[in-house]
C-alpha positions as CSV (number, residue, x, y, z in Angstrom):
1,X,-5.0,-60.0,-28.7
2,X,-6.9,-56.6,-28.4
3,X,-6.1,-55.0,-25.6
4,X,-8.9,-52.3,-24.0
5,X,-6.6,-49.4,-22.2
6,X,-8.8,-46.4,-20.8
7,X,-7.8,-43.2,-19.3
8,X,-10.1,-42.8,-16.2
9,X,-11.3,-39.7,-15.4
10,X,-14.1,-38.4,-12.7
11,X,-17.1,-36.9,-13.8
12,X,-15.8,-33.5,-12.3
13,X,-12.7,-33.6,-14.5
14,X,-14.4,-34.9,-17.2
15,X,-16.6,-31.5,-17.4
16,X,-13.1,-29.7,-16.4
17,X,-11.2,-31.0,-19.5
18,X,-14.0,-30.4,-21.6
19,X,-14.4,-26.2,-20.7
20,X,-10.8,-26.1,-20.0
21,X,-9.4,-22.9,-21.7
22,X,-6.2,-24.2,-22.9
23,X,-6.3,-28.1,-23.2
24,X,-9.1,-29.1,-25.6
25,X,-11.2,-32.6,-25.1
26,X,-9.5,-33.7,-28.2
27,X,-5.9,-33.9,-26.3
28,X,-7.3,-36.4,-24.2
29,X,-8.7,-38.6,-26.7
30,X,-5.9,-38.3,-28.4
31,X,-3.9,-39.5,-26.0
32,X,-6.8,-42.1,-25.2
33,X,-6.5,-44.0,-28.7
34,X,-2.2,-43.1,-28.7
35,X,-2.2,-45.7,-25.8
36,X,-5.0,-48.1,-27.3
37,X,-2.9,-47.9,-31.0
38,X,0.3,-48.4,-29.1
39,X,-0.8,-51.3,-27.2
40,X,-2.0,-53.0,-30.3
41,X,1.3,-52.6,-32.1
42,X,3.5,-53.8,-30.0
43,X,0.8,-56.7,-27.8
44,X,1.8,-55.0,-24.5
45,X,-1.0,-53.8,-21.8
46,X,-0.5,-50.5,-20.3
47,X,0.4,-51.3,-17.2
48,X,1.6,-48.2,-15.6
49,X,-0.9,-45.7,-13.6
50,X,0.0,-42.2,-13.1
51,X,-2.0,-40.1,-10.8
52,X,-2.5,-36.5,-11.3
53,X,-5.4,-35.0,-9.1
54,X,-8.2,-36.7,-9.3
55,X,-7.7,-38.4,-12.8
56,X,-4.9,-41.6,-13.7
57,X,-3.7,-42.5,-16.9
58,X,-3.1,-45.9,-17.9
59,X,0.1,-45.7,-20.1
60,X,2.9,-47.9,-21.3
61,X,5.9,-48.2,-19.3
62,X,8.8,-48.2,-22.1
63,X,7.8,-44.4,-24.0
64,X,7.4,-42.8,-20.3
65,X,10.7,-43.9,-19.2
66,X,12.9,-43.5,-22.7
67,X,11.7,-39.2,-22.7
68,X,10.8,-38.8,-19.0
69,X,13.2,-39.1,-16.0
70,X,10.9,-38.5,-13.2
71,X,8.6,-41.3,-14.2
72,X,11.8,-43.5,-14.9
73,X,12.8,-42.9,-11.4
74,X,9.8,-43.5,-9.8
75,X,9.0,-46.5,-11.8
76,X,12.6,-48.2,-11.0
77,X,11.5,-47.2,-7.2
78,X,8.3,-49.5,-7.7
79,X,10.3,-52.7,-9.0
80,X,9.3,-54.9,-11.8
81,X,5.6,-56.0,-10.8
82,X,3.0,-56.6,-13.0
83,X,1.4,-53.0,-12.1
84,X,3.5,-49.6,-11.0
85,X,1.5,-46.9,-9.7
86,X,2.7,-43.2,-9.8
87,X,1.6,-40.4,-7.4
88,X,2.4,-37.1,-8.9
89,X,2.9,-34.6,-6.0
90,X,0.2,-31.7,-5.3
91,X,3.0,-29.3,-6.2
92,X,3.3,-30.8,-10.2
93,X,2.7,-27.7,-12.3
94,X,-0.2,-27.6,-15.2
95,X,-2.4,-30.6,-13.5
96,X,-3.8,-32.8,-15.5
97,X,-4.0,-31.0,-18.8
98,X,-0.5,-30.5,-19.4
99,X,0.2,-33.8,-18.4
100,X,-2.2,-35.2,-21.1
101,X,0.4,-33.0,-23.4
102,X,3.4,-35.0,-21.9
103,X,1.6,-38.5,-22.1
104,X,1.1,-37.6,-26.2
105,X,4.9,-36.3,-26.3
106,X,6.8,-39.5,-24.7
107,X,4.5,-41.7,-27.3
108,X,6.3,-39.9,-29.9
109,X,3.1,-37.6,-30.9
110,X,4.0,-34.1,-32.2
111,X,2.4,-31.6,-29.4
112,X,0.0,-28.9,-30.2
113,X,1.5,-25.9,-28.5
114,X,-0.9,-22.3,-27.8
115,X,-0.8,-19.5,-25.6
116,X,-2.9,-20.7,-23.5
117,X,-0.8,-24.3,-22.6
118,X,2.6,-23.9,-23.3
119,X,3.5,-21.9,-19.7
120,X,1.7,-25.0,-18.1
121,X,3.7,-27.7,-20.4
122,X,7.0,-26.1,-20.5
123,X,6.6,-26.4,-16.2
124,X,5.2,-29.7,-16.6
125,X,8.5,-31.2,-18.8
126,X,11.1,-29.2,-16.4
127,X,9.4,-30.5,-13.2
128,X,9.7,-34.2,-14.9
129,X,12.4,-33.6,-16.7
130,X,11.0,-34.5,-20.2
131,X,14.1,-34.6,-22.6
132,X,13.5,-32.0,-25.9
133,X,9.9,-30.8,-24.5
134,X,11.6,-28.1,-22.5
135,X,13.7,-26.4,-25.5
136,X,10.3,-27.2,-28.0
137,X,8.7,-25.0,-25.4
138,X,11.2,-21.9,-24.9
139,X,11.3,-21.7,-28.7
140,X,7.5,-21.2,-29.1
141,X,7.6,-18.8,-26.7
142,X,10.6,-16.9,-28.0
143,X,9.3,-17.0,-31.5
144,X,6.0,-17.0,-31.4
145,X,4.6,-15.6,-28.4
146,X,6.5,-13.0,-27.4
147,X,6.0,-11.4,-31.0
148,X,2.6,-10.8,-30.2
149,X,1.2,-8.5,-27.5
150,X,-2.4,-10.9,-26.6
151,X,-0.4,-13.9,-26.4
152,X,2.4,-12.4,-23.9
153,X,-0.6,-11.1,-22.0
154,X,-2.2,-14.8,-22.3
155,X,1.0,-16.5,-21.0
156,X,1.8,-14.4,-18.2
157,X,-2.0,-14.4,-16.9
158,X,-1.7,-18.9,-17.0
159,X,1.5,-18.1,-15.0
160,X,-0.1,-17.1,-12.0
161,X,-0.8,-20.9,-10.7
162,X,2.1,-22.0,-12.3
163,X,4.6,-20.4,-9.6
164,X,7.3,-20.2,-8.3
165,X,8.1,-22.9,-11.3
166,X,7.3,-20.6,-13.7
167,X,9.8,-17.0,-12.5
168,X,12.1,-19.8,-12.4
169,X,12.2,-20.7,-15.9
170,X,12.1,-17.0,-16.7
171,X,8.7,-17.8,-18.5
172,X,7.3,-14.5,-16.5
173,X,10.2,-12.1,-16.6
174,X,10.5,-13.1,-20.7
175,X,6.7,-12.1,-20.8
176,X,7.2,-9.0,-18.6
177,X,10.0,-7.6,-20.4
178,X,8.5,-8.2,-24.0
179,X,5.3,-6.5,-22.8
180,X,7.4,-3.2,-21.5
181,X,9.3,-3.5,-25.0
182,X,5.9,-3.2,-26.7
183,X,4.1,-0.5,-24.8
184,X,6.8,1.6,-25.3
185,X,7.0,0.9,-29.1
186,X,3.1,2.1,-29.4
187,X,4.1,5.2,-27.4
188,X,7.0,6.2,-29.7
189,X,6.3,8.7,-31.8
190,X,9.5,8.8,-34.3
191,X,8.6,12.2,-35.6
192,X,7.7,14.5,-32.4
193,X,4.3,14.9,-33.1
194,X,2.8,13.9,-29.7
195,X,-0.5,15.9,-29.9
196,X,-1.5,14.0,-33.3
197,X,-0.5,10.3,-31.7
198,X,-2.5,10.9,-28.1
199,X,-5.7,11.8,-30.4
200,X,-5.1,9.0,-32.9
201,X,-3.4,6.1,-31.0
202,X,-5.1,3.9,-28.3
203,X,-1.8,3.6,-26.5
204,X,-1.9,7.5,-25.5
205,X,-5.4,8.2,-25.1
206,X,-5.4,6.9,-21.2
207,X,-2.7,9.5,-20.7
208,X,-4.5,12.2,-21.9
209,X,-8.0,11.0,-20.2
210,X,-5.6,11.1,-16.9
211,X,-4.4,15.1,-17.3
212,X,-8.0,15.6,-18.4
213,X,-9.0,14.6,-14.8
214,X,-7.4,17.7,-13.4
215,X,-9.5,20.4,-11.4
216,X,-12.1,17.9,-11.2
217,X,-13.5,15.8,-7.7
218,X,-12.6,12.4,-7.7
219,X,-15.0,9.8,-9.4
220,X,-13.8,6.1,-9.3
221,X,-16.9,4.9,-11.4
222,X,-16.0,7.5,-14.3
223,X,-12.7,6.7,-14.2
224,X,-12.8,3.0,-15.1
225,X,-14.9,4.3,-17.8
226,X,-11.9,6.1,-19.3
227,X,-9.9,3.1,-18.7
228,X,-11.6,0.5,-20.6
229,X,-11.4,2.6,-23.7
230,X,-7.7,2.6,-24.0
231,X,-7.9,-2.1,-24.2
232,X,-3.8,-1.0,-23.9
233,X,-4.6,0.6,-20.2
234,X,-7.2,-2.3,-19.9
235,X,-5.5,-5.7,-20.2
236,X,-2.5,-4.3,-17.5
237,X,-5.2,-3.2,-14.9
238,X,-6.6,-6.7,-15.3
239,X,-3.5,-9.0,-14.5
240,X,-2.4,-9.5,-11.0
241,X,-0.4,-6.7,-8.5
242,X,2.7,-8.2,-8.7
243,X,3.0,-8.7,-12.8
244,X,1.5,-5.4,-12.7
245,X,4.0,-4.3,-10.5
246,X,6.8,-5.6,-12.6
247,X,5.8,-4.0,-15.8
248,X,5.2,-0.6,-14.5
249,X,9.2,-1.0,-13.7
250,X,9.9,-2.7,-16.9
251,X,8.2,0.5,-18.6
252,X,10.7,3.0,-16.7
253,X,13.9,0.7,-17.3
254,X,13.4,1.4,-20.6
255,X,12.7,4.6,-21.0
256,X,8.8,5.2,-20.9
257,X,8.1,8.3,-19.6
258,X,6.8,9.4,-16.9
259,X,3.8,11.2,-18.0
260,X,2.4,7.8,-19.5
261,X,3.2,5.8,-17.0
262,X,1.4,7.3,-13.8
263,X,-1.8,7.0,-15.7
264,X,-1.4,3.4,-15.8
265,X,-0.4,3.1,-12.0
266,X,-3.5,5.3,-11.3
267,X,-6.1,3.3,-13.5
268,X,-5.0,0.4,-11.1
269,X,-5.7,2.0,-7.8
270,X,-8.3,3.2,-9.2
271,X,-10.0,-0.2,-10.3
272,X,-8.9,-2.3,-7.6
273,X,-8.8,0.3,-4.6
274,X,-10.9,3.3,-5.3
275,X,-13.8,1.7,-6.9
276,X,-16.4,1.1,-4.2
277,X,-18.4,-1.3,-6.8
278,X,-15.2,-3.5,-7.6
279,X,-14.8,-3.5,-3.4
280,X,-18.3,-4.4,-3.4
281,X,-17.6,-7.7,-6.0
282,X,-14.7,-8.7,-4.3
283,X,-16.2,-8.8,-1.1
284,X,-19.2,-11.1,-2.0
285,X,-17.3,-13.0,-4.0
286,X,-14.5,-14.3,-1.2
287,X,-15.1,-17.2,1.0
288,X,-15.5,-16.6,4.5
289,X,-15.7,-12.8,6.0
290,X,-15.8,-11.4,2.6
291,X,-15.4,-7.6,3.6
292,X,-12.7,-8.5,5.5
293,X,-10.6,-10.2,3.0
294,X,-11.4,-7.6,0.6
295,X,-9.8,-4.9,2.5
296,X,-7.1,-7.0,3.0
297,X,-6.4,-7.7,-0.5
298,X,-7.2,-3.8,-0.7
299,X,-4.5,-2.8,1.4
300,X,-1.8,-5.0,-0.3
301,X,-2.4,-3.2,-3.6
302,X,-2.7,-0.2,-1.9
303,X,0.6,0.0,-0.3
304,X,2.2,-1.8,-3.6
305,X,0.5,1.1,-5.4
306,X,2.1,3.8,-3.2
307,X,5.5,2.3,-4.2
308,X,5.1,3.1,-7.7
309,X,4.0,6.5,-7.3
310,X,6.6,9.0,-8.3
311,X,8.3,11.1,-5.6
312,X,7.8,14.4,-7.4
313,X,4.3,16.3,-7.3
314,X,1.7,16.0,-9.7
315,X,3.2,19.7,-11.2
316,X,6.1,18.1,-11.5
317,X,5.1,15.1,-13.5
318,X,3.6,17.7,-15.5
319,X,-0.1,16.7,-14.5
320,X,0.2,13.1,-14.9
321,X,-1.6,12.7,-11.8
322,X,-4.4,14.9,-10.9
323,X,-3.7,16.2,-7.4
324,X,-7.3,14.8,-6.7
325,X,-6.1,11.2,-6.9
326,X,-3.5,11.8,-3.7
327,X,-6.2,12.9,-2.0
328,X,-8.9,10.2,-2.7
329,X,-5.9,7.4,-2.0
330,X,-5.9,9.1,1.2
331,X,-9.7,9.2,2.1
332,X,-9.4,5.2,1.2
333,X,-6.1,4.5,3.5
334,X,-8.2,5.7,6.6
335,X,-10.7,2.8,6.3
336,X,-7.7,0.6,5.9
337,X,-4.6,-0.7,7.9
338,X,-1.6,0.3,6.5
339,X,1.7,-0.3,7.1
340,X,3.5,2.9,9.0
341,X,6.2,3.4,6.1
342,X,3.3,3.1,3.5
343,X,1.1,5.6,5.4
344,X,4.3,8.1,5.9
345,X,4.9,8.0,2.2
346,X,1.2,8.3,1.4
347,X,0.8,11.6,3.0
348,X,4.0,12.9,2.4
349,X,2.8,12.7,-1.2
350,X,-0.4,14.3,-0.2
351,X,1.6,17.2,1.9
352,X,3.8,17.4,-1.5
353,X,0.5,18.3,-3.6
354,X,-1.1,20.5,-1.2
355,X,-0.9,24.2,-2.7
356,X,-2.3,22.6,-5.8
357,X,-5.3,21.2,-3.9
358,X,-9.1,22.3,-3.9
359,X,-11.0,22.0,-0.9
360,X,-13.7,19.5,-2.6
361,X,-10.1,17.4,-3.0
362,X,-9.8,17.0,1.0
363,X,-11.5,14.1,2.4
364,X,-14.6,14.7,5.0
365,X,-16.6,11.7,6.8
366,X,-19.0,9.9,5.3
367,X,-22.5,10.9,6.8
368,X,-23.4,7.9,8.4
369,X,-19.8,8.3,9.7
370,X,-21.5,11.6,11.6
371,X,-24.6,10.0,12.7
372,X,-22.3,8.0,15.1
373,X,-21.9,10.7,17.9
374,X,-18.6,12.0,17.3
375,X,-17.7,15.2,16.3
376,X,-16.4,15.8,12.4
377,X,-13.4,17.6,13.9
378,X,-12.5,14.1,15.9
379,X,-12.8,11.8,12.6
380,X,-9.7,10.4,11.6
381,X,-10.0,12.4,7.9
382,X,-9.7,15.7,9.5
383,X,-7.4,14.6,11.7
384,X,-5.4,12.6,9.0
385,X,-5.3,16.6,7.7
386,X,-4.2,18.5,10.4
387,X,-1.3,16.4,10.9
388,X,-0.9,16.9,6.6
389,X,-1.1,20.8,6.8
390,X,0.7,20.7,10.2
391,X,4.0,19.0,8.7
392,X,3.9,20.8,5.3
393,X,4.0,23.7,7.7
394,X,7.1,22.5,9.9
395,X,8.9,21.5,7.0
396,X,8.0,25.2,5.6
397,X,7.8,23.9,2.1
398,X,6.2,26.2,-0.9
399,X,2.9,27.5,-1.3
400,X,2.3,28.4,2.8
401,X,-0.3,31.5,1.5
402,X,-2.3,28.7,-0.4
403,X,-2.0,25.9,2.0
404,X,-3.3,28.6,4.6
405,X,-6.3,29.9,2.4
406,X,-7.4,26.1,1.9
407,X,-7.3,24.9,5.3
408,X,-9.5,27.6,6.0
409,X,-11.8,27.3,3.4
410,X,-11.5,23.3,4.9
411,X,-12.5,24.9,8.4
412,X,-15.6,26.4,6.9
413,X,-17.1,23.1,6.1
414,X,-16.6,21.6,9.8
415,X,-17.8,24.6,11.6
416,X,-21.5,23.6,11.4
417,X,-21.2,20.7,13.4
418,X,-23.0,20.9,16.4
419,X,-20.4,18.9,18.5
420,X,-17.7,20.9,17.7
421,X,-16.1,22.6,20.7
422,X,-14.7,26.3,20.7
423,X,-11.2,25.0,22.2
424,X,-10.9,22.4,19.2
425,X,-12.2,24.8,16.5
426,X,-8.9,27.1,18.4
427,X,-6.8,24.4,17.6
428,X,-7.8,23.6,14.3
429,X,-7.1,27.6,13.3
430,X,-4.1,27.6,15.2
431,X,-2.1,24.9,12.9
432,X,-1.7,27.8,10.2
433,X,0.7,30.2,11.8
434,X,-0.7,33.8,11.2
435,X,2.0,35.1,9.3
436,X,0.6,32.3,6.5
437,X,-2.7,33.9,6.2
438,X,-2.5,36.8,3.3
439,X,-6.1,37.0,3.9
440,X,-8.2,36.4,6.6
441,X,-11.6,36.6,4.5
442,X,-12.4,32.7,4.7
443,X,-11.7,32.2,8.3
444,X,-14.0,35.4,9.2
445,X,-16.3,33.6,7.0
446,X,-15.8,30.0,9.1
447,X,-15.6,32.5,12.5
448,X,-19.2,33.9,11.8
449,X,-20.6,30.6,11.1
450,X,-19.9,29.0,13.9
451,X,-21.0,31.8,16.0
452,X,-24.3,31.8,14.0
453,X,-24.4,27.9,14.4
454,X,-23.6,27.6,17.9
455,X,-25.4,30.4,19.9
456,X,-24.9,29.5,23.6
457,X,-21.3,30.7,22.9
458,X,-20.3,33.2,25.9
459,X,-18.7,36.2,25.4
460,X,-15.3,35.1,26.1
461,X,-15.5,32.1,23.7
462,X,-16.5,34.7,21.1
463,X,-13.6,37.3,21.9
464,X,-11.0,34.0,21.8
465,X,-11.5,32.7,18.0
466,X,-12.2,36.3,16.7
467,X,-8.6,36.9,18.1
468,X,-7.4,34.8,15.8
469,X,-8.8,37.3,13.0
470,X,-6.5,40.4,12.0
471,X,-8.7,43.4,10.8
472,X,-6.1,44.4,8.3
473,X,-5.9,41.1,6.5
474,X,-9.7,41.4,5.7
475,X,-10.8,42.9,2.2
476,X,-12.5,45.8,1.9
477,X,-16.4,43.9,1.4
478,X,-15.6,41.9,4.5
479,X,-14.7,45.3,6.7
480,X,-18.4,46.0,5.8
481,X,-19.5,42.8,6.8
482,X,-18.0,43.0,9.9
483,X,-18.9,46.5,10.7
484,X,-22.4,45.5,10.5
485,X,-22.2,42.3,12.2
486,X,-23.5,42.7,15.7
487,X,-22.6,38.9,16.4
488,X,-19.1,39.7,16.8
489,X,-17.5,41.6,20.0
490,X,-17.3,44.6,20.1
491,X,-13.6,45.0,19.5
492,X,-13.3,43.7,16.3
493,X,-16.4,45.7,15.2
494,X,-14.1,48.9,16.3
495,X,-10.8,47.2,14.8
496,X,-13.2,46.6,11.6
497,X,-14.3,50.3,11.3
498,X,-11.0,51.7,11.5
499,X,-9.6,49.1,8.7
500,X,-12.5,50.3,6.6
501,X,-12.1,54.3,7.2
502,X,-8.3,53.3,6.1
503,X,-9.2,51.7,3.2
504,X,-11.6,54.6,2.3
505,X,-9.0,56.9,2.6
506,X,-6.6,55.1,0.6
507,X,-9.3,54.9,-2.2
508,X,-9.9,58.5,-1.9
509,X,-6.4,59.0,-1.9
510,X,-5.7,57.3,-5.1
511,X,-8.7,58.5,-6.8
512,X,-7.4,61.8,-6.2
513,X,-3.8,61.3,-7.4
514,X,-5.4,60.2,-10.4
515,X,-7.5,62.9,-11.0
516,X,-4.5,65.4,-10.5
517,X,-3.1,63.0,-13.0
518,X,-5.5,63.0,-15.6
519,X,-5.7,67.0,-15.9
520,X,-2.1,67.9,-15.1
521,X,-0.2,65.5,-17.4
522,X,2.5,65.2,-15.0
523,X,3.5,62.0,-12.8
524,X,2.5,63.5,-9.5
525,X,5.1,62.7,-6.4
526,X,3.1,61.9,-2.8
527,X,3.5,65.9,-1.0
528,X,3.7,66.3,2.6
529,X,-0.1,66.9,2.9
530,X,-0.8,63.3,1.8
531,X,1.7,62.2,4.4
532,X,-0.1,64.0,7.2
533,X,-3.3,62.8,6.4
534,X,-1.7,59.4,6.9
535,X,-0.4,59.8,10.3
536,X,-3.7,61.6,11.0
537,X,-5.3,58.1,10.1
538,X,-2.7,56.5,12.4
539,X,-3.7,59.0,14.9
540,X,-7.4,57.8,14.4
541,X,-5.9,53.9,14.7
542,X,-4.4,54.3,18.2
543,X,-7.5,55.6,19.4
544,X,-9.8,53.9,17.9
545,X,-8.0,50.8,19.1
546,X,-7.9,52.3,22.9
547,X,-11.6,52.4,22.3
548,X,-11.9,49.0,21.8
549,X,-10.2,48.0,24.4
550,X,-12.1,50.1,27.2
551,X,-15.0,48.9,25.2
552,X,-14.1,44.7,25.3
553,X,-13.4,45.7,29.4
554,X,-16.9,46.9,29.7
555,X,-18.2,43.8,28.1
């Protein structure tokens, strides 16, 4: 007697099995004339139904229950009726395809393993306890797939669903680890000659686009471009955070250094938190409030990214990480809710990279961020860097002349706001101490344009941020400047002359020496004249300073 055995399947799974990446329509046919060729050997109906999803499988009870002790179990459960029916749990591993690769295995059919099944079926036989599958499995994957860069990278991607079954089994941390083992075999250069591999080899040129970054604004859009022409760089950026996360640390276990692997960490952030245009796909792609679930996801790789950030500045890590890349993490973090430890690290990292900063590297509000009614100096970026510059100068780290000189040139970009009180400007200049400031050129500079941009300023406002200014730490051009500029009070302007007369006489001074020099051959010691005409310029200082007082009374 023939008998007709079918494997039923929805229309939904049908299309599913056929596009499936790594269970081809033939397994289920396959399996489909398996059962019908089985039943016709031995005259028994298939008379077991297992469940997976939305598909069941009508197979034979004896090969399911001599390989398979799950099913064996849960057949014995049903008793010895003409029909047992088996509900596989939501929680099985693989679905339906790798159980199509079971069904063939307990009917005695050799098993086609690939990259792209054999995570799913080596879950699948553990969570039903196949006998033989399991080991079949782990030996593919020690011999086969972790020789081979693409299929590591295949296997660990199909791990993703396949968890926590499939850290369990050591499937992911065997991937992981043999991935590291690679990367750092392309980046090995046996003879020293580092300059020749970083031109020649893919594995290197992402390191070298990364220092190449350096002294240059931020651009996520151009960066990704660099990325995807190292395919090394590229198929890391594209797993998930937390495999990601566990090479990066695979790479430093065994000795990668450091200045290849920033790069990678910052072709991440990059992609997945810099990059307004993969922000942009993320949010229309997630169900429900789209933006909002994109800067969530945002923020979790954010704060994961600022754990794998090295400690040590980006002169340090000799330019692995261009300081602009602190500073654009930064800009992001502000729009997002971090945790308190993450944001402490985060700009402890940025106050770390400070003196190496430019003032284009220092985020500013967007500007429909200013069309909101709040002043610039109240946004949280330039209040995010005053509490930056004010704890790199607590903790009086190195670099306070060049810390000072860019918050000022920072101050000169704000003063143009038309909201922007002369109490807050104050406080803005005051979190430089003066004794940072070698020159005072840039904040003279931010001074004068604020005064020019905000004339209903009183005369007291006026004389309170240009006492903030000291004559003698202005160069010589700016004295001029000053002299001439009848928008200041009229104290500096006196303060500013005298600086300038003392300057003219030093420059007279050494021109002379020099001349003397030049036609006397002889190193020329400084005589008592040249030491009067000093104290006569000091002379000159205290009253021209008593001027300027009387004069600031009269105002």
């Amino acid at each position: 007697m023939e008998v007709e055995v079918e494997v039923e399947m929805s229309p939904a799974a049908a299309k599913a099995a056929v596009f499936s990446p790594y269970s081809s329509p033939s397994t289920a046919l396959l399996l489909q004339r398996r059962v019908v060729s089985w039943a016709k050997e031995t005259g028994s109906p298939a008379t077991v139904s297992v469940h997976v999803g939305d598909r069941s499988f009508n197979l034979h009870k004896d090969p399911l229950v001599s390989r398979c002790g799950y099913l064996r179990q849960a057949i014995l459960r049903c008793g010895d009726g003409d029909g047992e029916v088996v509900e596989l749990p939501a929680s099985f591993p693989g679905g339906s395809e790798a159980f199509e690769v079971i069904g063939l295995y307990c009917y005695g059919d050799a098993v086609a393993l690939d990259p792209f099944n054999v995570a799913a079926v080596r879950c699948a036989a553990e969570f039903l306890d196949v006998s033989g599958l399991g080991a079949r499995c782990d030996l593919y994957i020690n011999q086969v797939v972790l020789q081979s860069w693409d299929d590591a990278l295949i296997v660990l991607q199909r791990c993703q669903p396949l968890l926590p079954v499939a850290e369990e089994l050591l499937v992911v941390s065997r991937c992981v680890e043999s991935l590291a083992f690679m990367a750092c075999m392309e980046i090995l250069d046996p003879d020293g000659d580092e300059q020749r591999r970083e031109r020649d080899q893919p594995g290197l040129l992402a390191a070298a686009a990364a220092r190449g970054l350096a002294g240059r604004r931020w651009d996520a859009e151009l960066v990704k471009e660099l990325a995807a022409r190292d395919l090394w760089i590229k198929d890391l950026v594209a797993l998930p955070f937390e495999f990601f996360r566990r090479i990066v640390l695979a790479l430093r276990r065994q000795g990668m250094k450091e200045k290849y692997v920033s790069p990678v960490v910052l072709f991440y952030a990059n992609k997945w938190v810099l990059s307004k245009k993969t922000h942009k796909f993320m949010a229309s792609t997630d169900t429900g409030d789209g933006e909002t679930d994109a800067n969530r996801r945002a923020t979790a790789i954010l704060q994961g990214v600022i754990d794998l950030l090295p400690l040590e500045s980006s002169a340090a890590t000799g330019g692995a990480i261009p300081v602009s890349f602190y500073f654009a993490l930064l800009a992001r973090s502000i729009t997002l809710e971090l945790s308190d430890e993450s944001q402490t690290r985060l700009r402890e990292l940025v106050a770390s990279n400070l003196q190496f900063a430019r003032v284009d590297d220092l985020p500013l509000p967007e500007p429909e961020q200013d069309a909101g009614g709040q002043s610039i100096a109240g946004s949280p970026e330039v209040r995010a860097m005053e509490s930056i510059v004010a704890s790199h100068v607590s903790m009086q780290r190195r670099g306070a002349e060049a810390v000072a000189e860019l918050w000022d040139r920072y101050i000169a970009q704000i003063v143009g706001d038309p909201k922007l009180r002369p109490d807050r400007l104050a406080e803005l200049i005051g979190v430089v101490p003066a004794g940072d400031r070698k020159s005072h050129d840039h904040l003279y500079e931010a001074i004068d344009t604020y005064i020019v941009e905000h004339p209903g300023l009183s005369g007291d406002e006026k004389a309170s941020l240009c006492g903030h200014l000291e004559c003698r730490k202005l160069s010589h051009e700016a004295c001029i400047q000053a002299v001439q500029n009848d928008r200041m009070p009229l104290r500096l302007i006196v303060q500013a002359l005298f600086v300038q007369q003392l300057h003219t006489h030093r420059a007279f001074t050494e021109c002379s020496d020099s001349f003397r020099c030049m036609h006397s051959g002889e190193l020329l010691v400084p005589v008592s004249g040249g030491q009067a005409a000093s104290a006569g310029v000091l002379q000159q200082l205290h009253w021209l300073h008593a001027v300027g007082i009387a004069a600031a009374v009269r105002e």
